[in-house]
N, C-alpha and C positions, 0 to 999 in steps of 0.2 A: 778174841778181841782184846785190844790194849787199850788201856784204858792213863791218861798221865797230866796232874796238875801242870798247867801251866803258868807262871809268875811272873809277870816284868811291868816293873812301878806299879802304876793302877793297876797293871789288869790281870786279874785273877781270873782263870777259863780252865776248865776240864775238857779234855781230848779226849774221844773214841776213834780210833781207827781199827784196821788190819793189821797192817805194815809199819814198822819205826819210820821206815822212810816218807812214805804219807806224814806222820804226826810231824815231821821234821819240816815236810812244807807246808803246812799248817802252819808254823811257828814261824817261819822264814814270813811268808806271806803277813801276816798278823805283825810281826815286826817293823814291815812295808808300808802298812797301815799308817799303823802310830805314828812312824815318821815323816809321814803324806799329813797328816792330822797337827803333827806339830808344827811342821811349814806353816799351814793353813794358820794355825795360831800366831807363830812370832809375826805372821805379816798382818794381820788383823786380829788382835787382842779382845775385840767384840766377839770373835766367832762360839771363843769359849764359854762368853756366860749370856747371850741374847737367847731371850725366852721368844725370838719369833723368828721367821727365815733372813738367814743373811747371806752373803756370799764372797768368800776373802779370796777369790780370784784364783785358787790353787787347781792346780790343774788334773790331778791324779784322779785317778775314775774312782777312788773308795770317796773321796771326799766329795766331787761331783754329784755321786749318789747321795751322801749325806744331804745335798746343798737340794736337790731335784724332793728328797723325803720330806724336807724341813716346809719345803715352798707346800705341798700335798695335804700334809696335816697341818699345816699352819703351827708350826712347835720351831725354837730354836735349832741348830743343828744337832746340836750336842745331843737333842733327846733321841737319836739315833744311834750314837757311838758303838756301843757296846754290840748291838746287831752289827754293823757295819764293821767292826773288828770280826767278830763271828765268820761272818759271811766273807769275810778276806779271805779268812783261815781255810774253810771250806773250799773254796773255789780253788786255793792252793791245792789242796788234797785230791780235786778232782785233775787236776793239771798233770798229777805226780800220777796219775791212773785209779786213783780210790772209786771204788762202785758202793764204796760206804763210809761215812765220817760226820761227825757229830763235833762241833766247839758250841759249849756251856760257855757263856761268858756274864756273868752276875744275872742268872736269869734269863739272861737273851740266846735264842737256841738257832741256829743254823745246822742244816744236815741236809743230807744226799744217803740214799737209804736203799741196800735191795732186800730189806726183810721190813716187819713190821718194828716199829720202834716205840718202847710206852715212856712216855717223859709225864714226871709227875708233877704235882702243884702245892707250893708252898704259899700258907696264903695267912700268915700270919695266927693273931689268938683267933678267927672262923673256926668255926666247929668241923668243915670240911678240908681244912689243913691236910695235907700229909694223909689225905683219906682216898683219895683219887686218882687214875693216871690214863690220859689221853694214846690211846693205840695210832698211832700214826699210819699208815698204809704205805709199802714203798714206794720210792719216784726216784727216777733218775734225773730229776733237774732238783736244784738247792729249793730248798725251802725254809722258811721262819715259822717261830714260834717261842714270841717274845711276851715277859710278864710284866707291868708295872705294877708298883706298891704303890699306897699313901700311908700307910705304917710299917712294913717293912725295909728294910736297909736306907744308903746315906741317899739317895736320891733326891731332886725338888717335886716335891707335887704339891698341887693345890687341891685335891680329889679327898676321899672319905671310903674308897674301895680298900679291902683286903688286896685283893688280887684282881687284875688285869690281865689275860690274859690272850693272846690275838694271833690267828694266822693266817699263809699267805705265800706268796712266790717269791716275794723279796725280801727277806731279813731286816735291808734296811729300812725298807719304808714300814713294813711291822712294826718293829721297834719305837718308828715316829707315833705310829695310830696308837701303840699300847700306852705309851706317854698321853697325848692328845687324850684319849679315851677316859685314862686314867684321871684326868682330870678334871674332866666334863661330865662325867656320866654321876648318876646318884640314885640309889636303892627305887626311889618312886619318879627316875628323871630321866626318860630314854630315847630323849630328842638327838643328843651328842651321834646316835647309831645311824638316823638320818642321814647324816655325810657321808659318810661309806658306800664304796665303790665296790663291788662284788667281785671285781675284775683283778682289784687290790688287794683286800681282804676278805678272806676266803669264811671266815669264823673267828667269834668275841667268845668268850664264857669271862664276866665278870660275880668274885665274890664278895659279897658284903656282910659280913658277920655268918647269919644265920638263913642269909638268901643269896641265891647263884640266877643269874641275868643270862640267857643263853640269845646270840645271834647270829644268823648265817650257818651252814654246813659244816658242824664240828666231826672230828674223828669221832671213834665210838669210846666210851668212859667202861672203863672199868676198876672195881675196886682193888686199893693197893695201900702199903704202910712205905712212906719215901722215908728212907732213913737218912737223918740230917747230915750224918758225913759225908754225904755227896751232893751236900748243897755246898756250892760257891760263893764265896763272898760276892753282894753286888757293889761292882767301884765304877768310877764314873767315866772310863775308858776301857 
């Protein structure tokens, strides 16, 4: 397995693949994104900072998905990006023939898997930090598995959760509900899980200090020490 930071401007993502040439379309793909996403901005300047759905007219299917997530969870666009970058990457990787691939991008996790995969959780000063890691099961279709913070990295939240953490079929609308989630839900307040569509979101585990909120069919937990060097920064594309 090759494992290779990836860097341009914002967006800071870790690559797992096989093959150089997968991670290569990965990267191309991901590229494709950003610059579908920056159209989307120069033509509507709203799109970047509106905390509820909007839609700048652009046409590329990463940002269409952005625009279809935003409307779902009721969240601005942008609280998807980062999946939606993810899941570009991925989908490249499967295009280039990968039956396995993994883009990290601040948090927000997309992959296509033929073994078991443990992604762990970082979840701030929680006493469950860095204590735990989600066995994923393989699948041959893309999947998410996206974290929000309200005290970790530069992100907006309005929330009180350590961690957020949410999965699902679509990377990008994941990423919406971990946002959305993240900012609704509260230690003794779990009306926010009521919205959720089962069809969408497949499984919640939110932590809050020294309490973990479980919802819907999580993978199986097993304990684990994530070692920090292979956390990515989370940035906002």
């Amino acid at each position: 397995m090759i494992r290779e930071r990836f860097h341009h401007r914002e967006t800071h993502a870790t690559l797992l693949g096989e093959e150089e040439a997968h991670l290569l379309a990965a990267k191309e793909a991901m590229l494709d994104a950003r610059a579908a996403i920056e159209r989307a901005a120069a033509r509507d300047p709203f799109f970047l900072v509106s905390l509820e759905p909007c839609d700048p007219g652009e046409d590329h299917p990463i940002v269409r998905r952005m625009v279809r997530a935003a409307s779902e969870a009721s969240v601005g666009p942008m609280a998807s990006v980062a999946g939606a970058v993810a899941a570009a990457g991925v989908d490249g990787m499967i295009e280039a023939g990968a039956s396995f691939g993994v883009v990290e991008n601040g948090g927000d996790i997309a992959f296509v898997t033929d073994r078991p995969l443990r992604i762990g959780v970082h979840a701030g000063a929680s006493v469950y930090s860095d204590r735990f890691a989600f066995v994923l099961p393989p699948s041959d279709r893309v999947q998410g598995c996206c974290t929000s913070s309200a005290t970790v990295g530069p992100s907006v939240s309005f929330g009180v959760a350590d961690a957020v953490t949410v999965f699902g079929h679509d990377p990008v609308l994941v990423d919406a509900w971990a946002t959305r989630l993240c900012n609704d839900l509260r230690p003794h307040d779990r009306s926010a899980l009521d919205r959720l569509n089962p069809s969408q979101v497949t499984g919640v585990c939110a932590v809050f200090e020294r309490l973990v909120v479980r919802w819907g069919m999580l993978p199986p937990v097993v304990s684990a020490r994530v070692d920090p060097a292979l956390i990515t920064a989370a940035d906002s594309v």
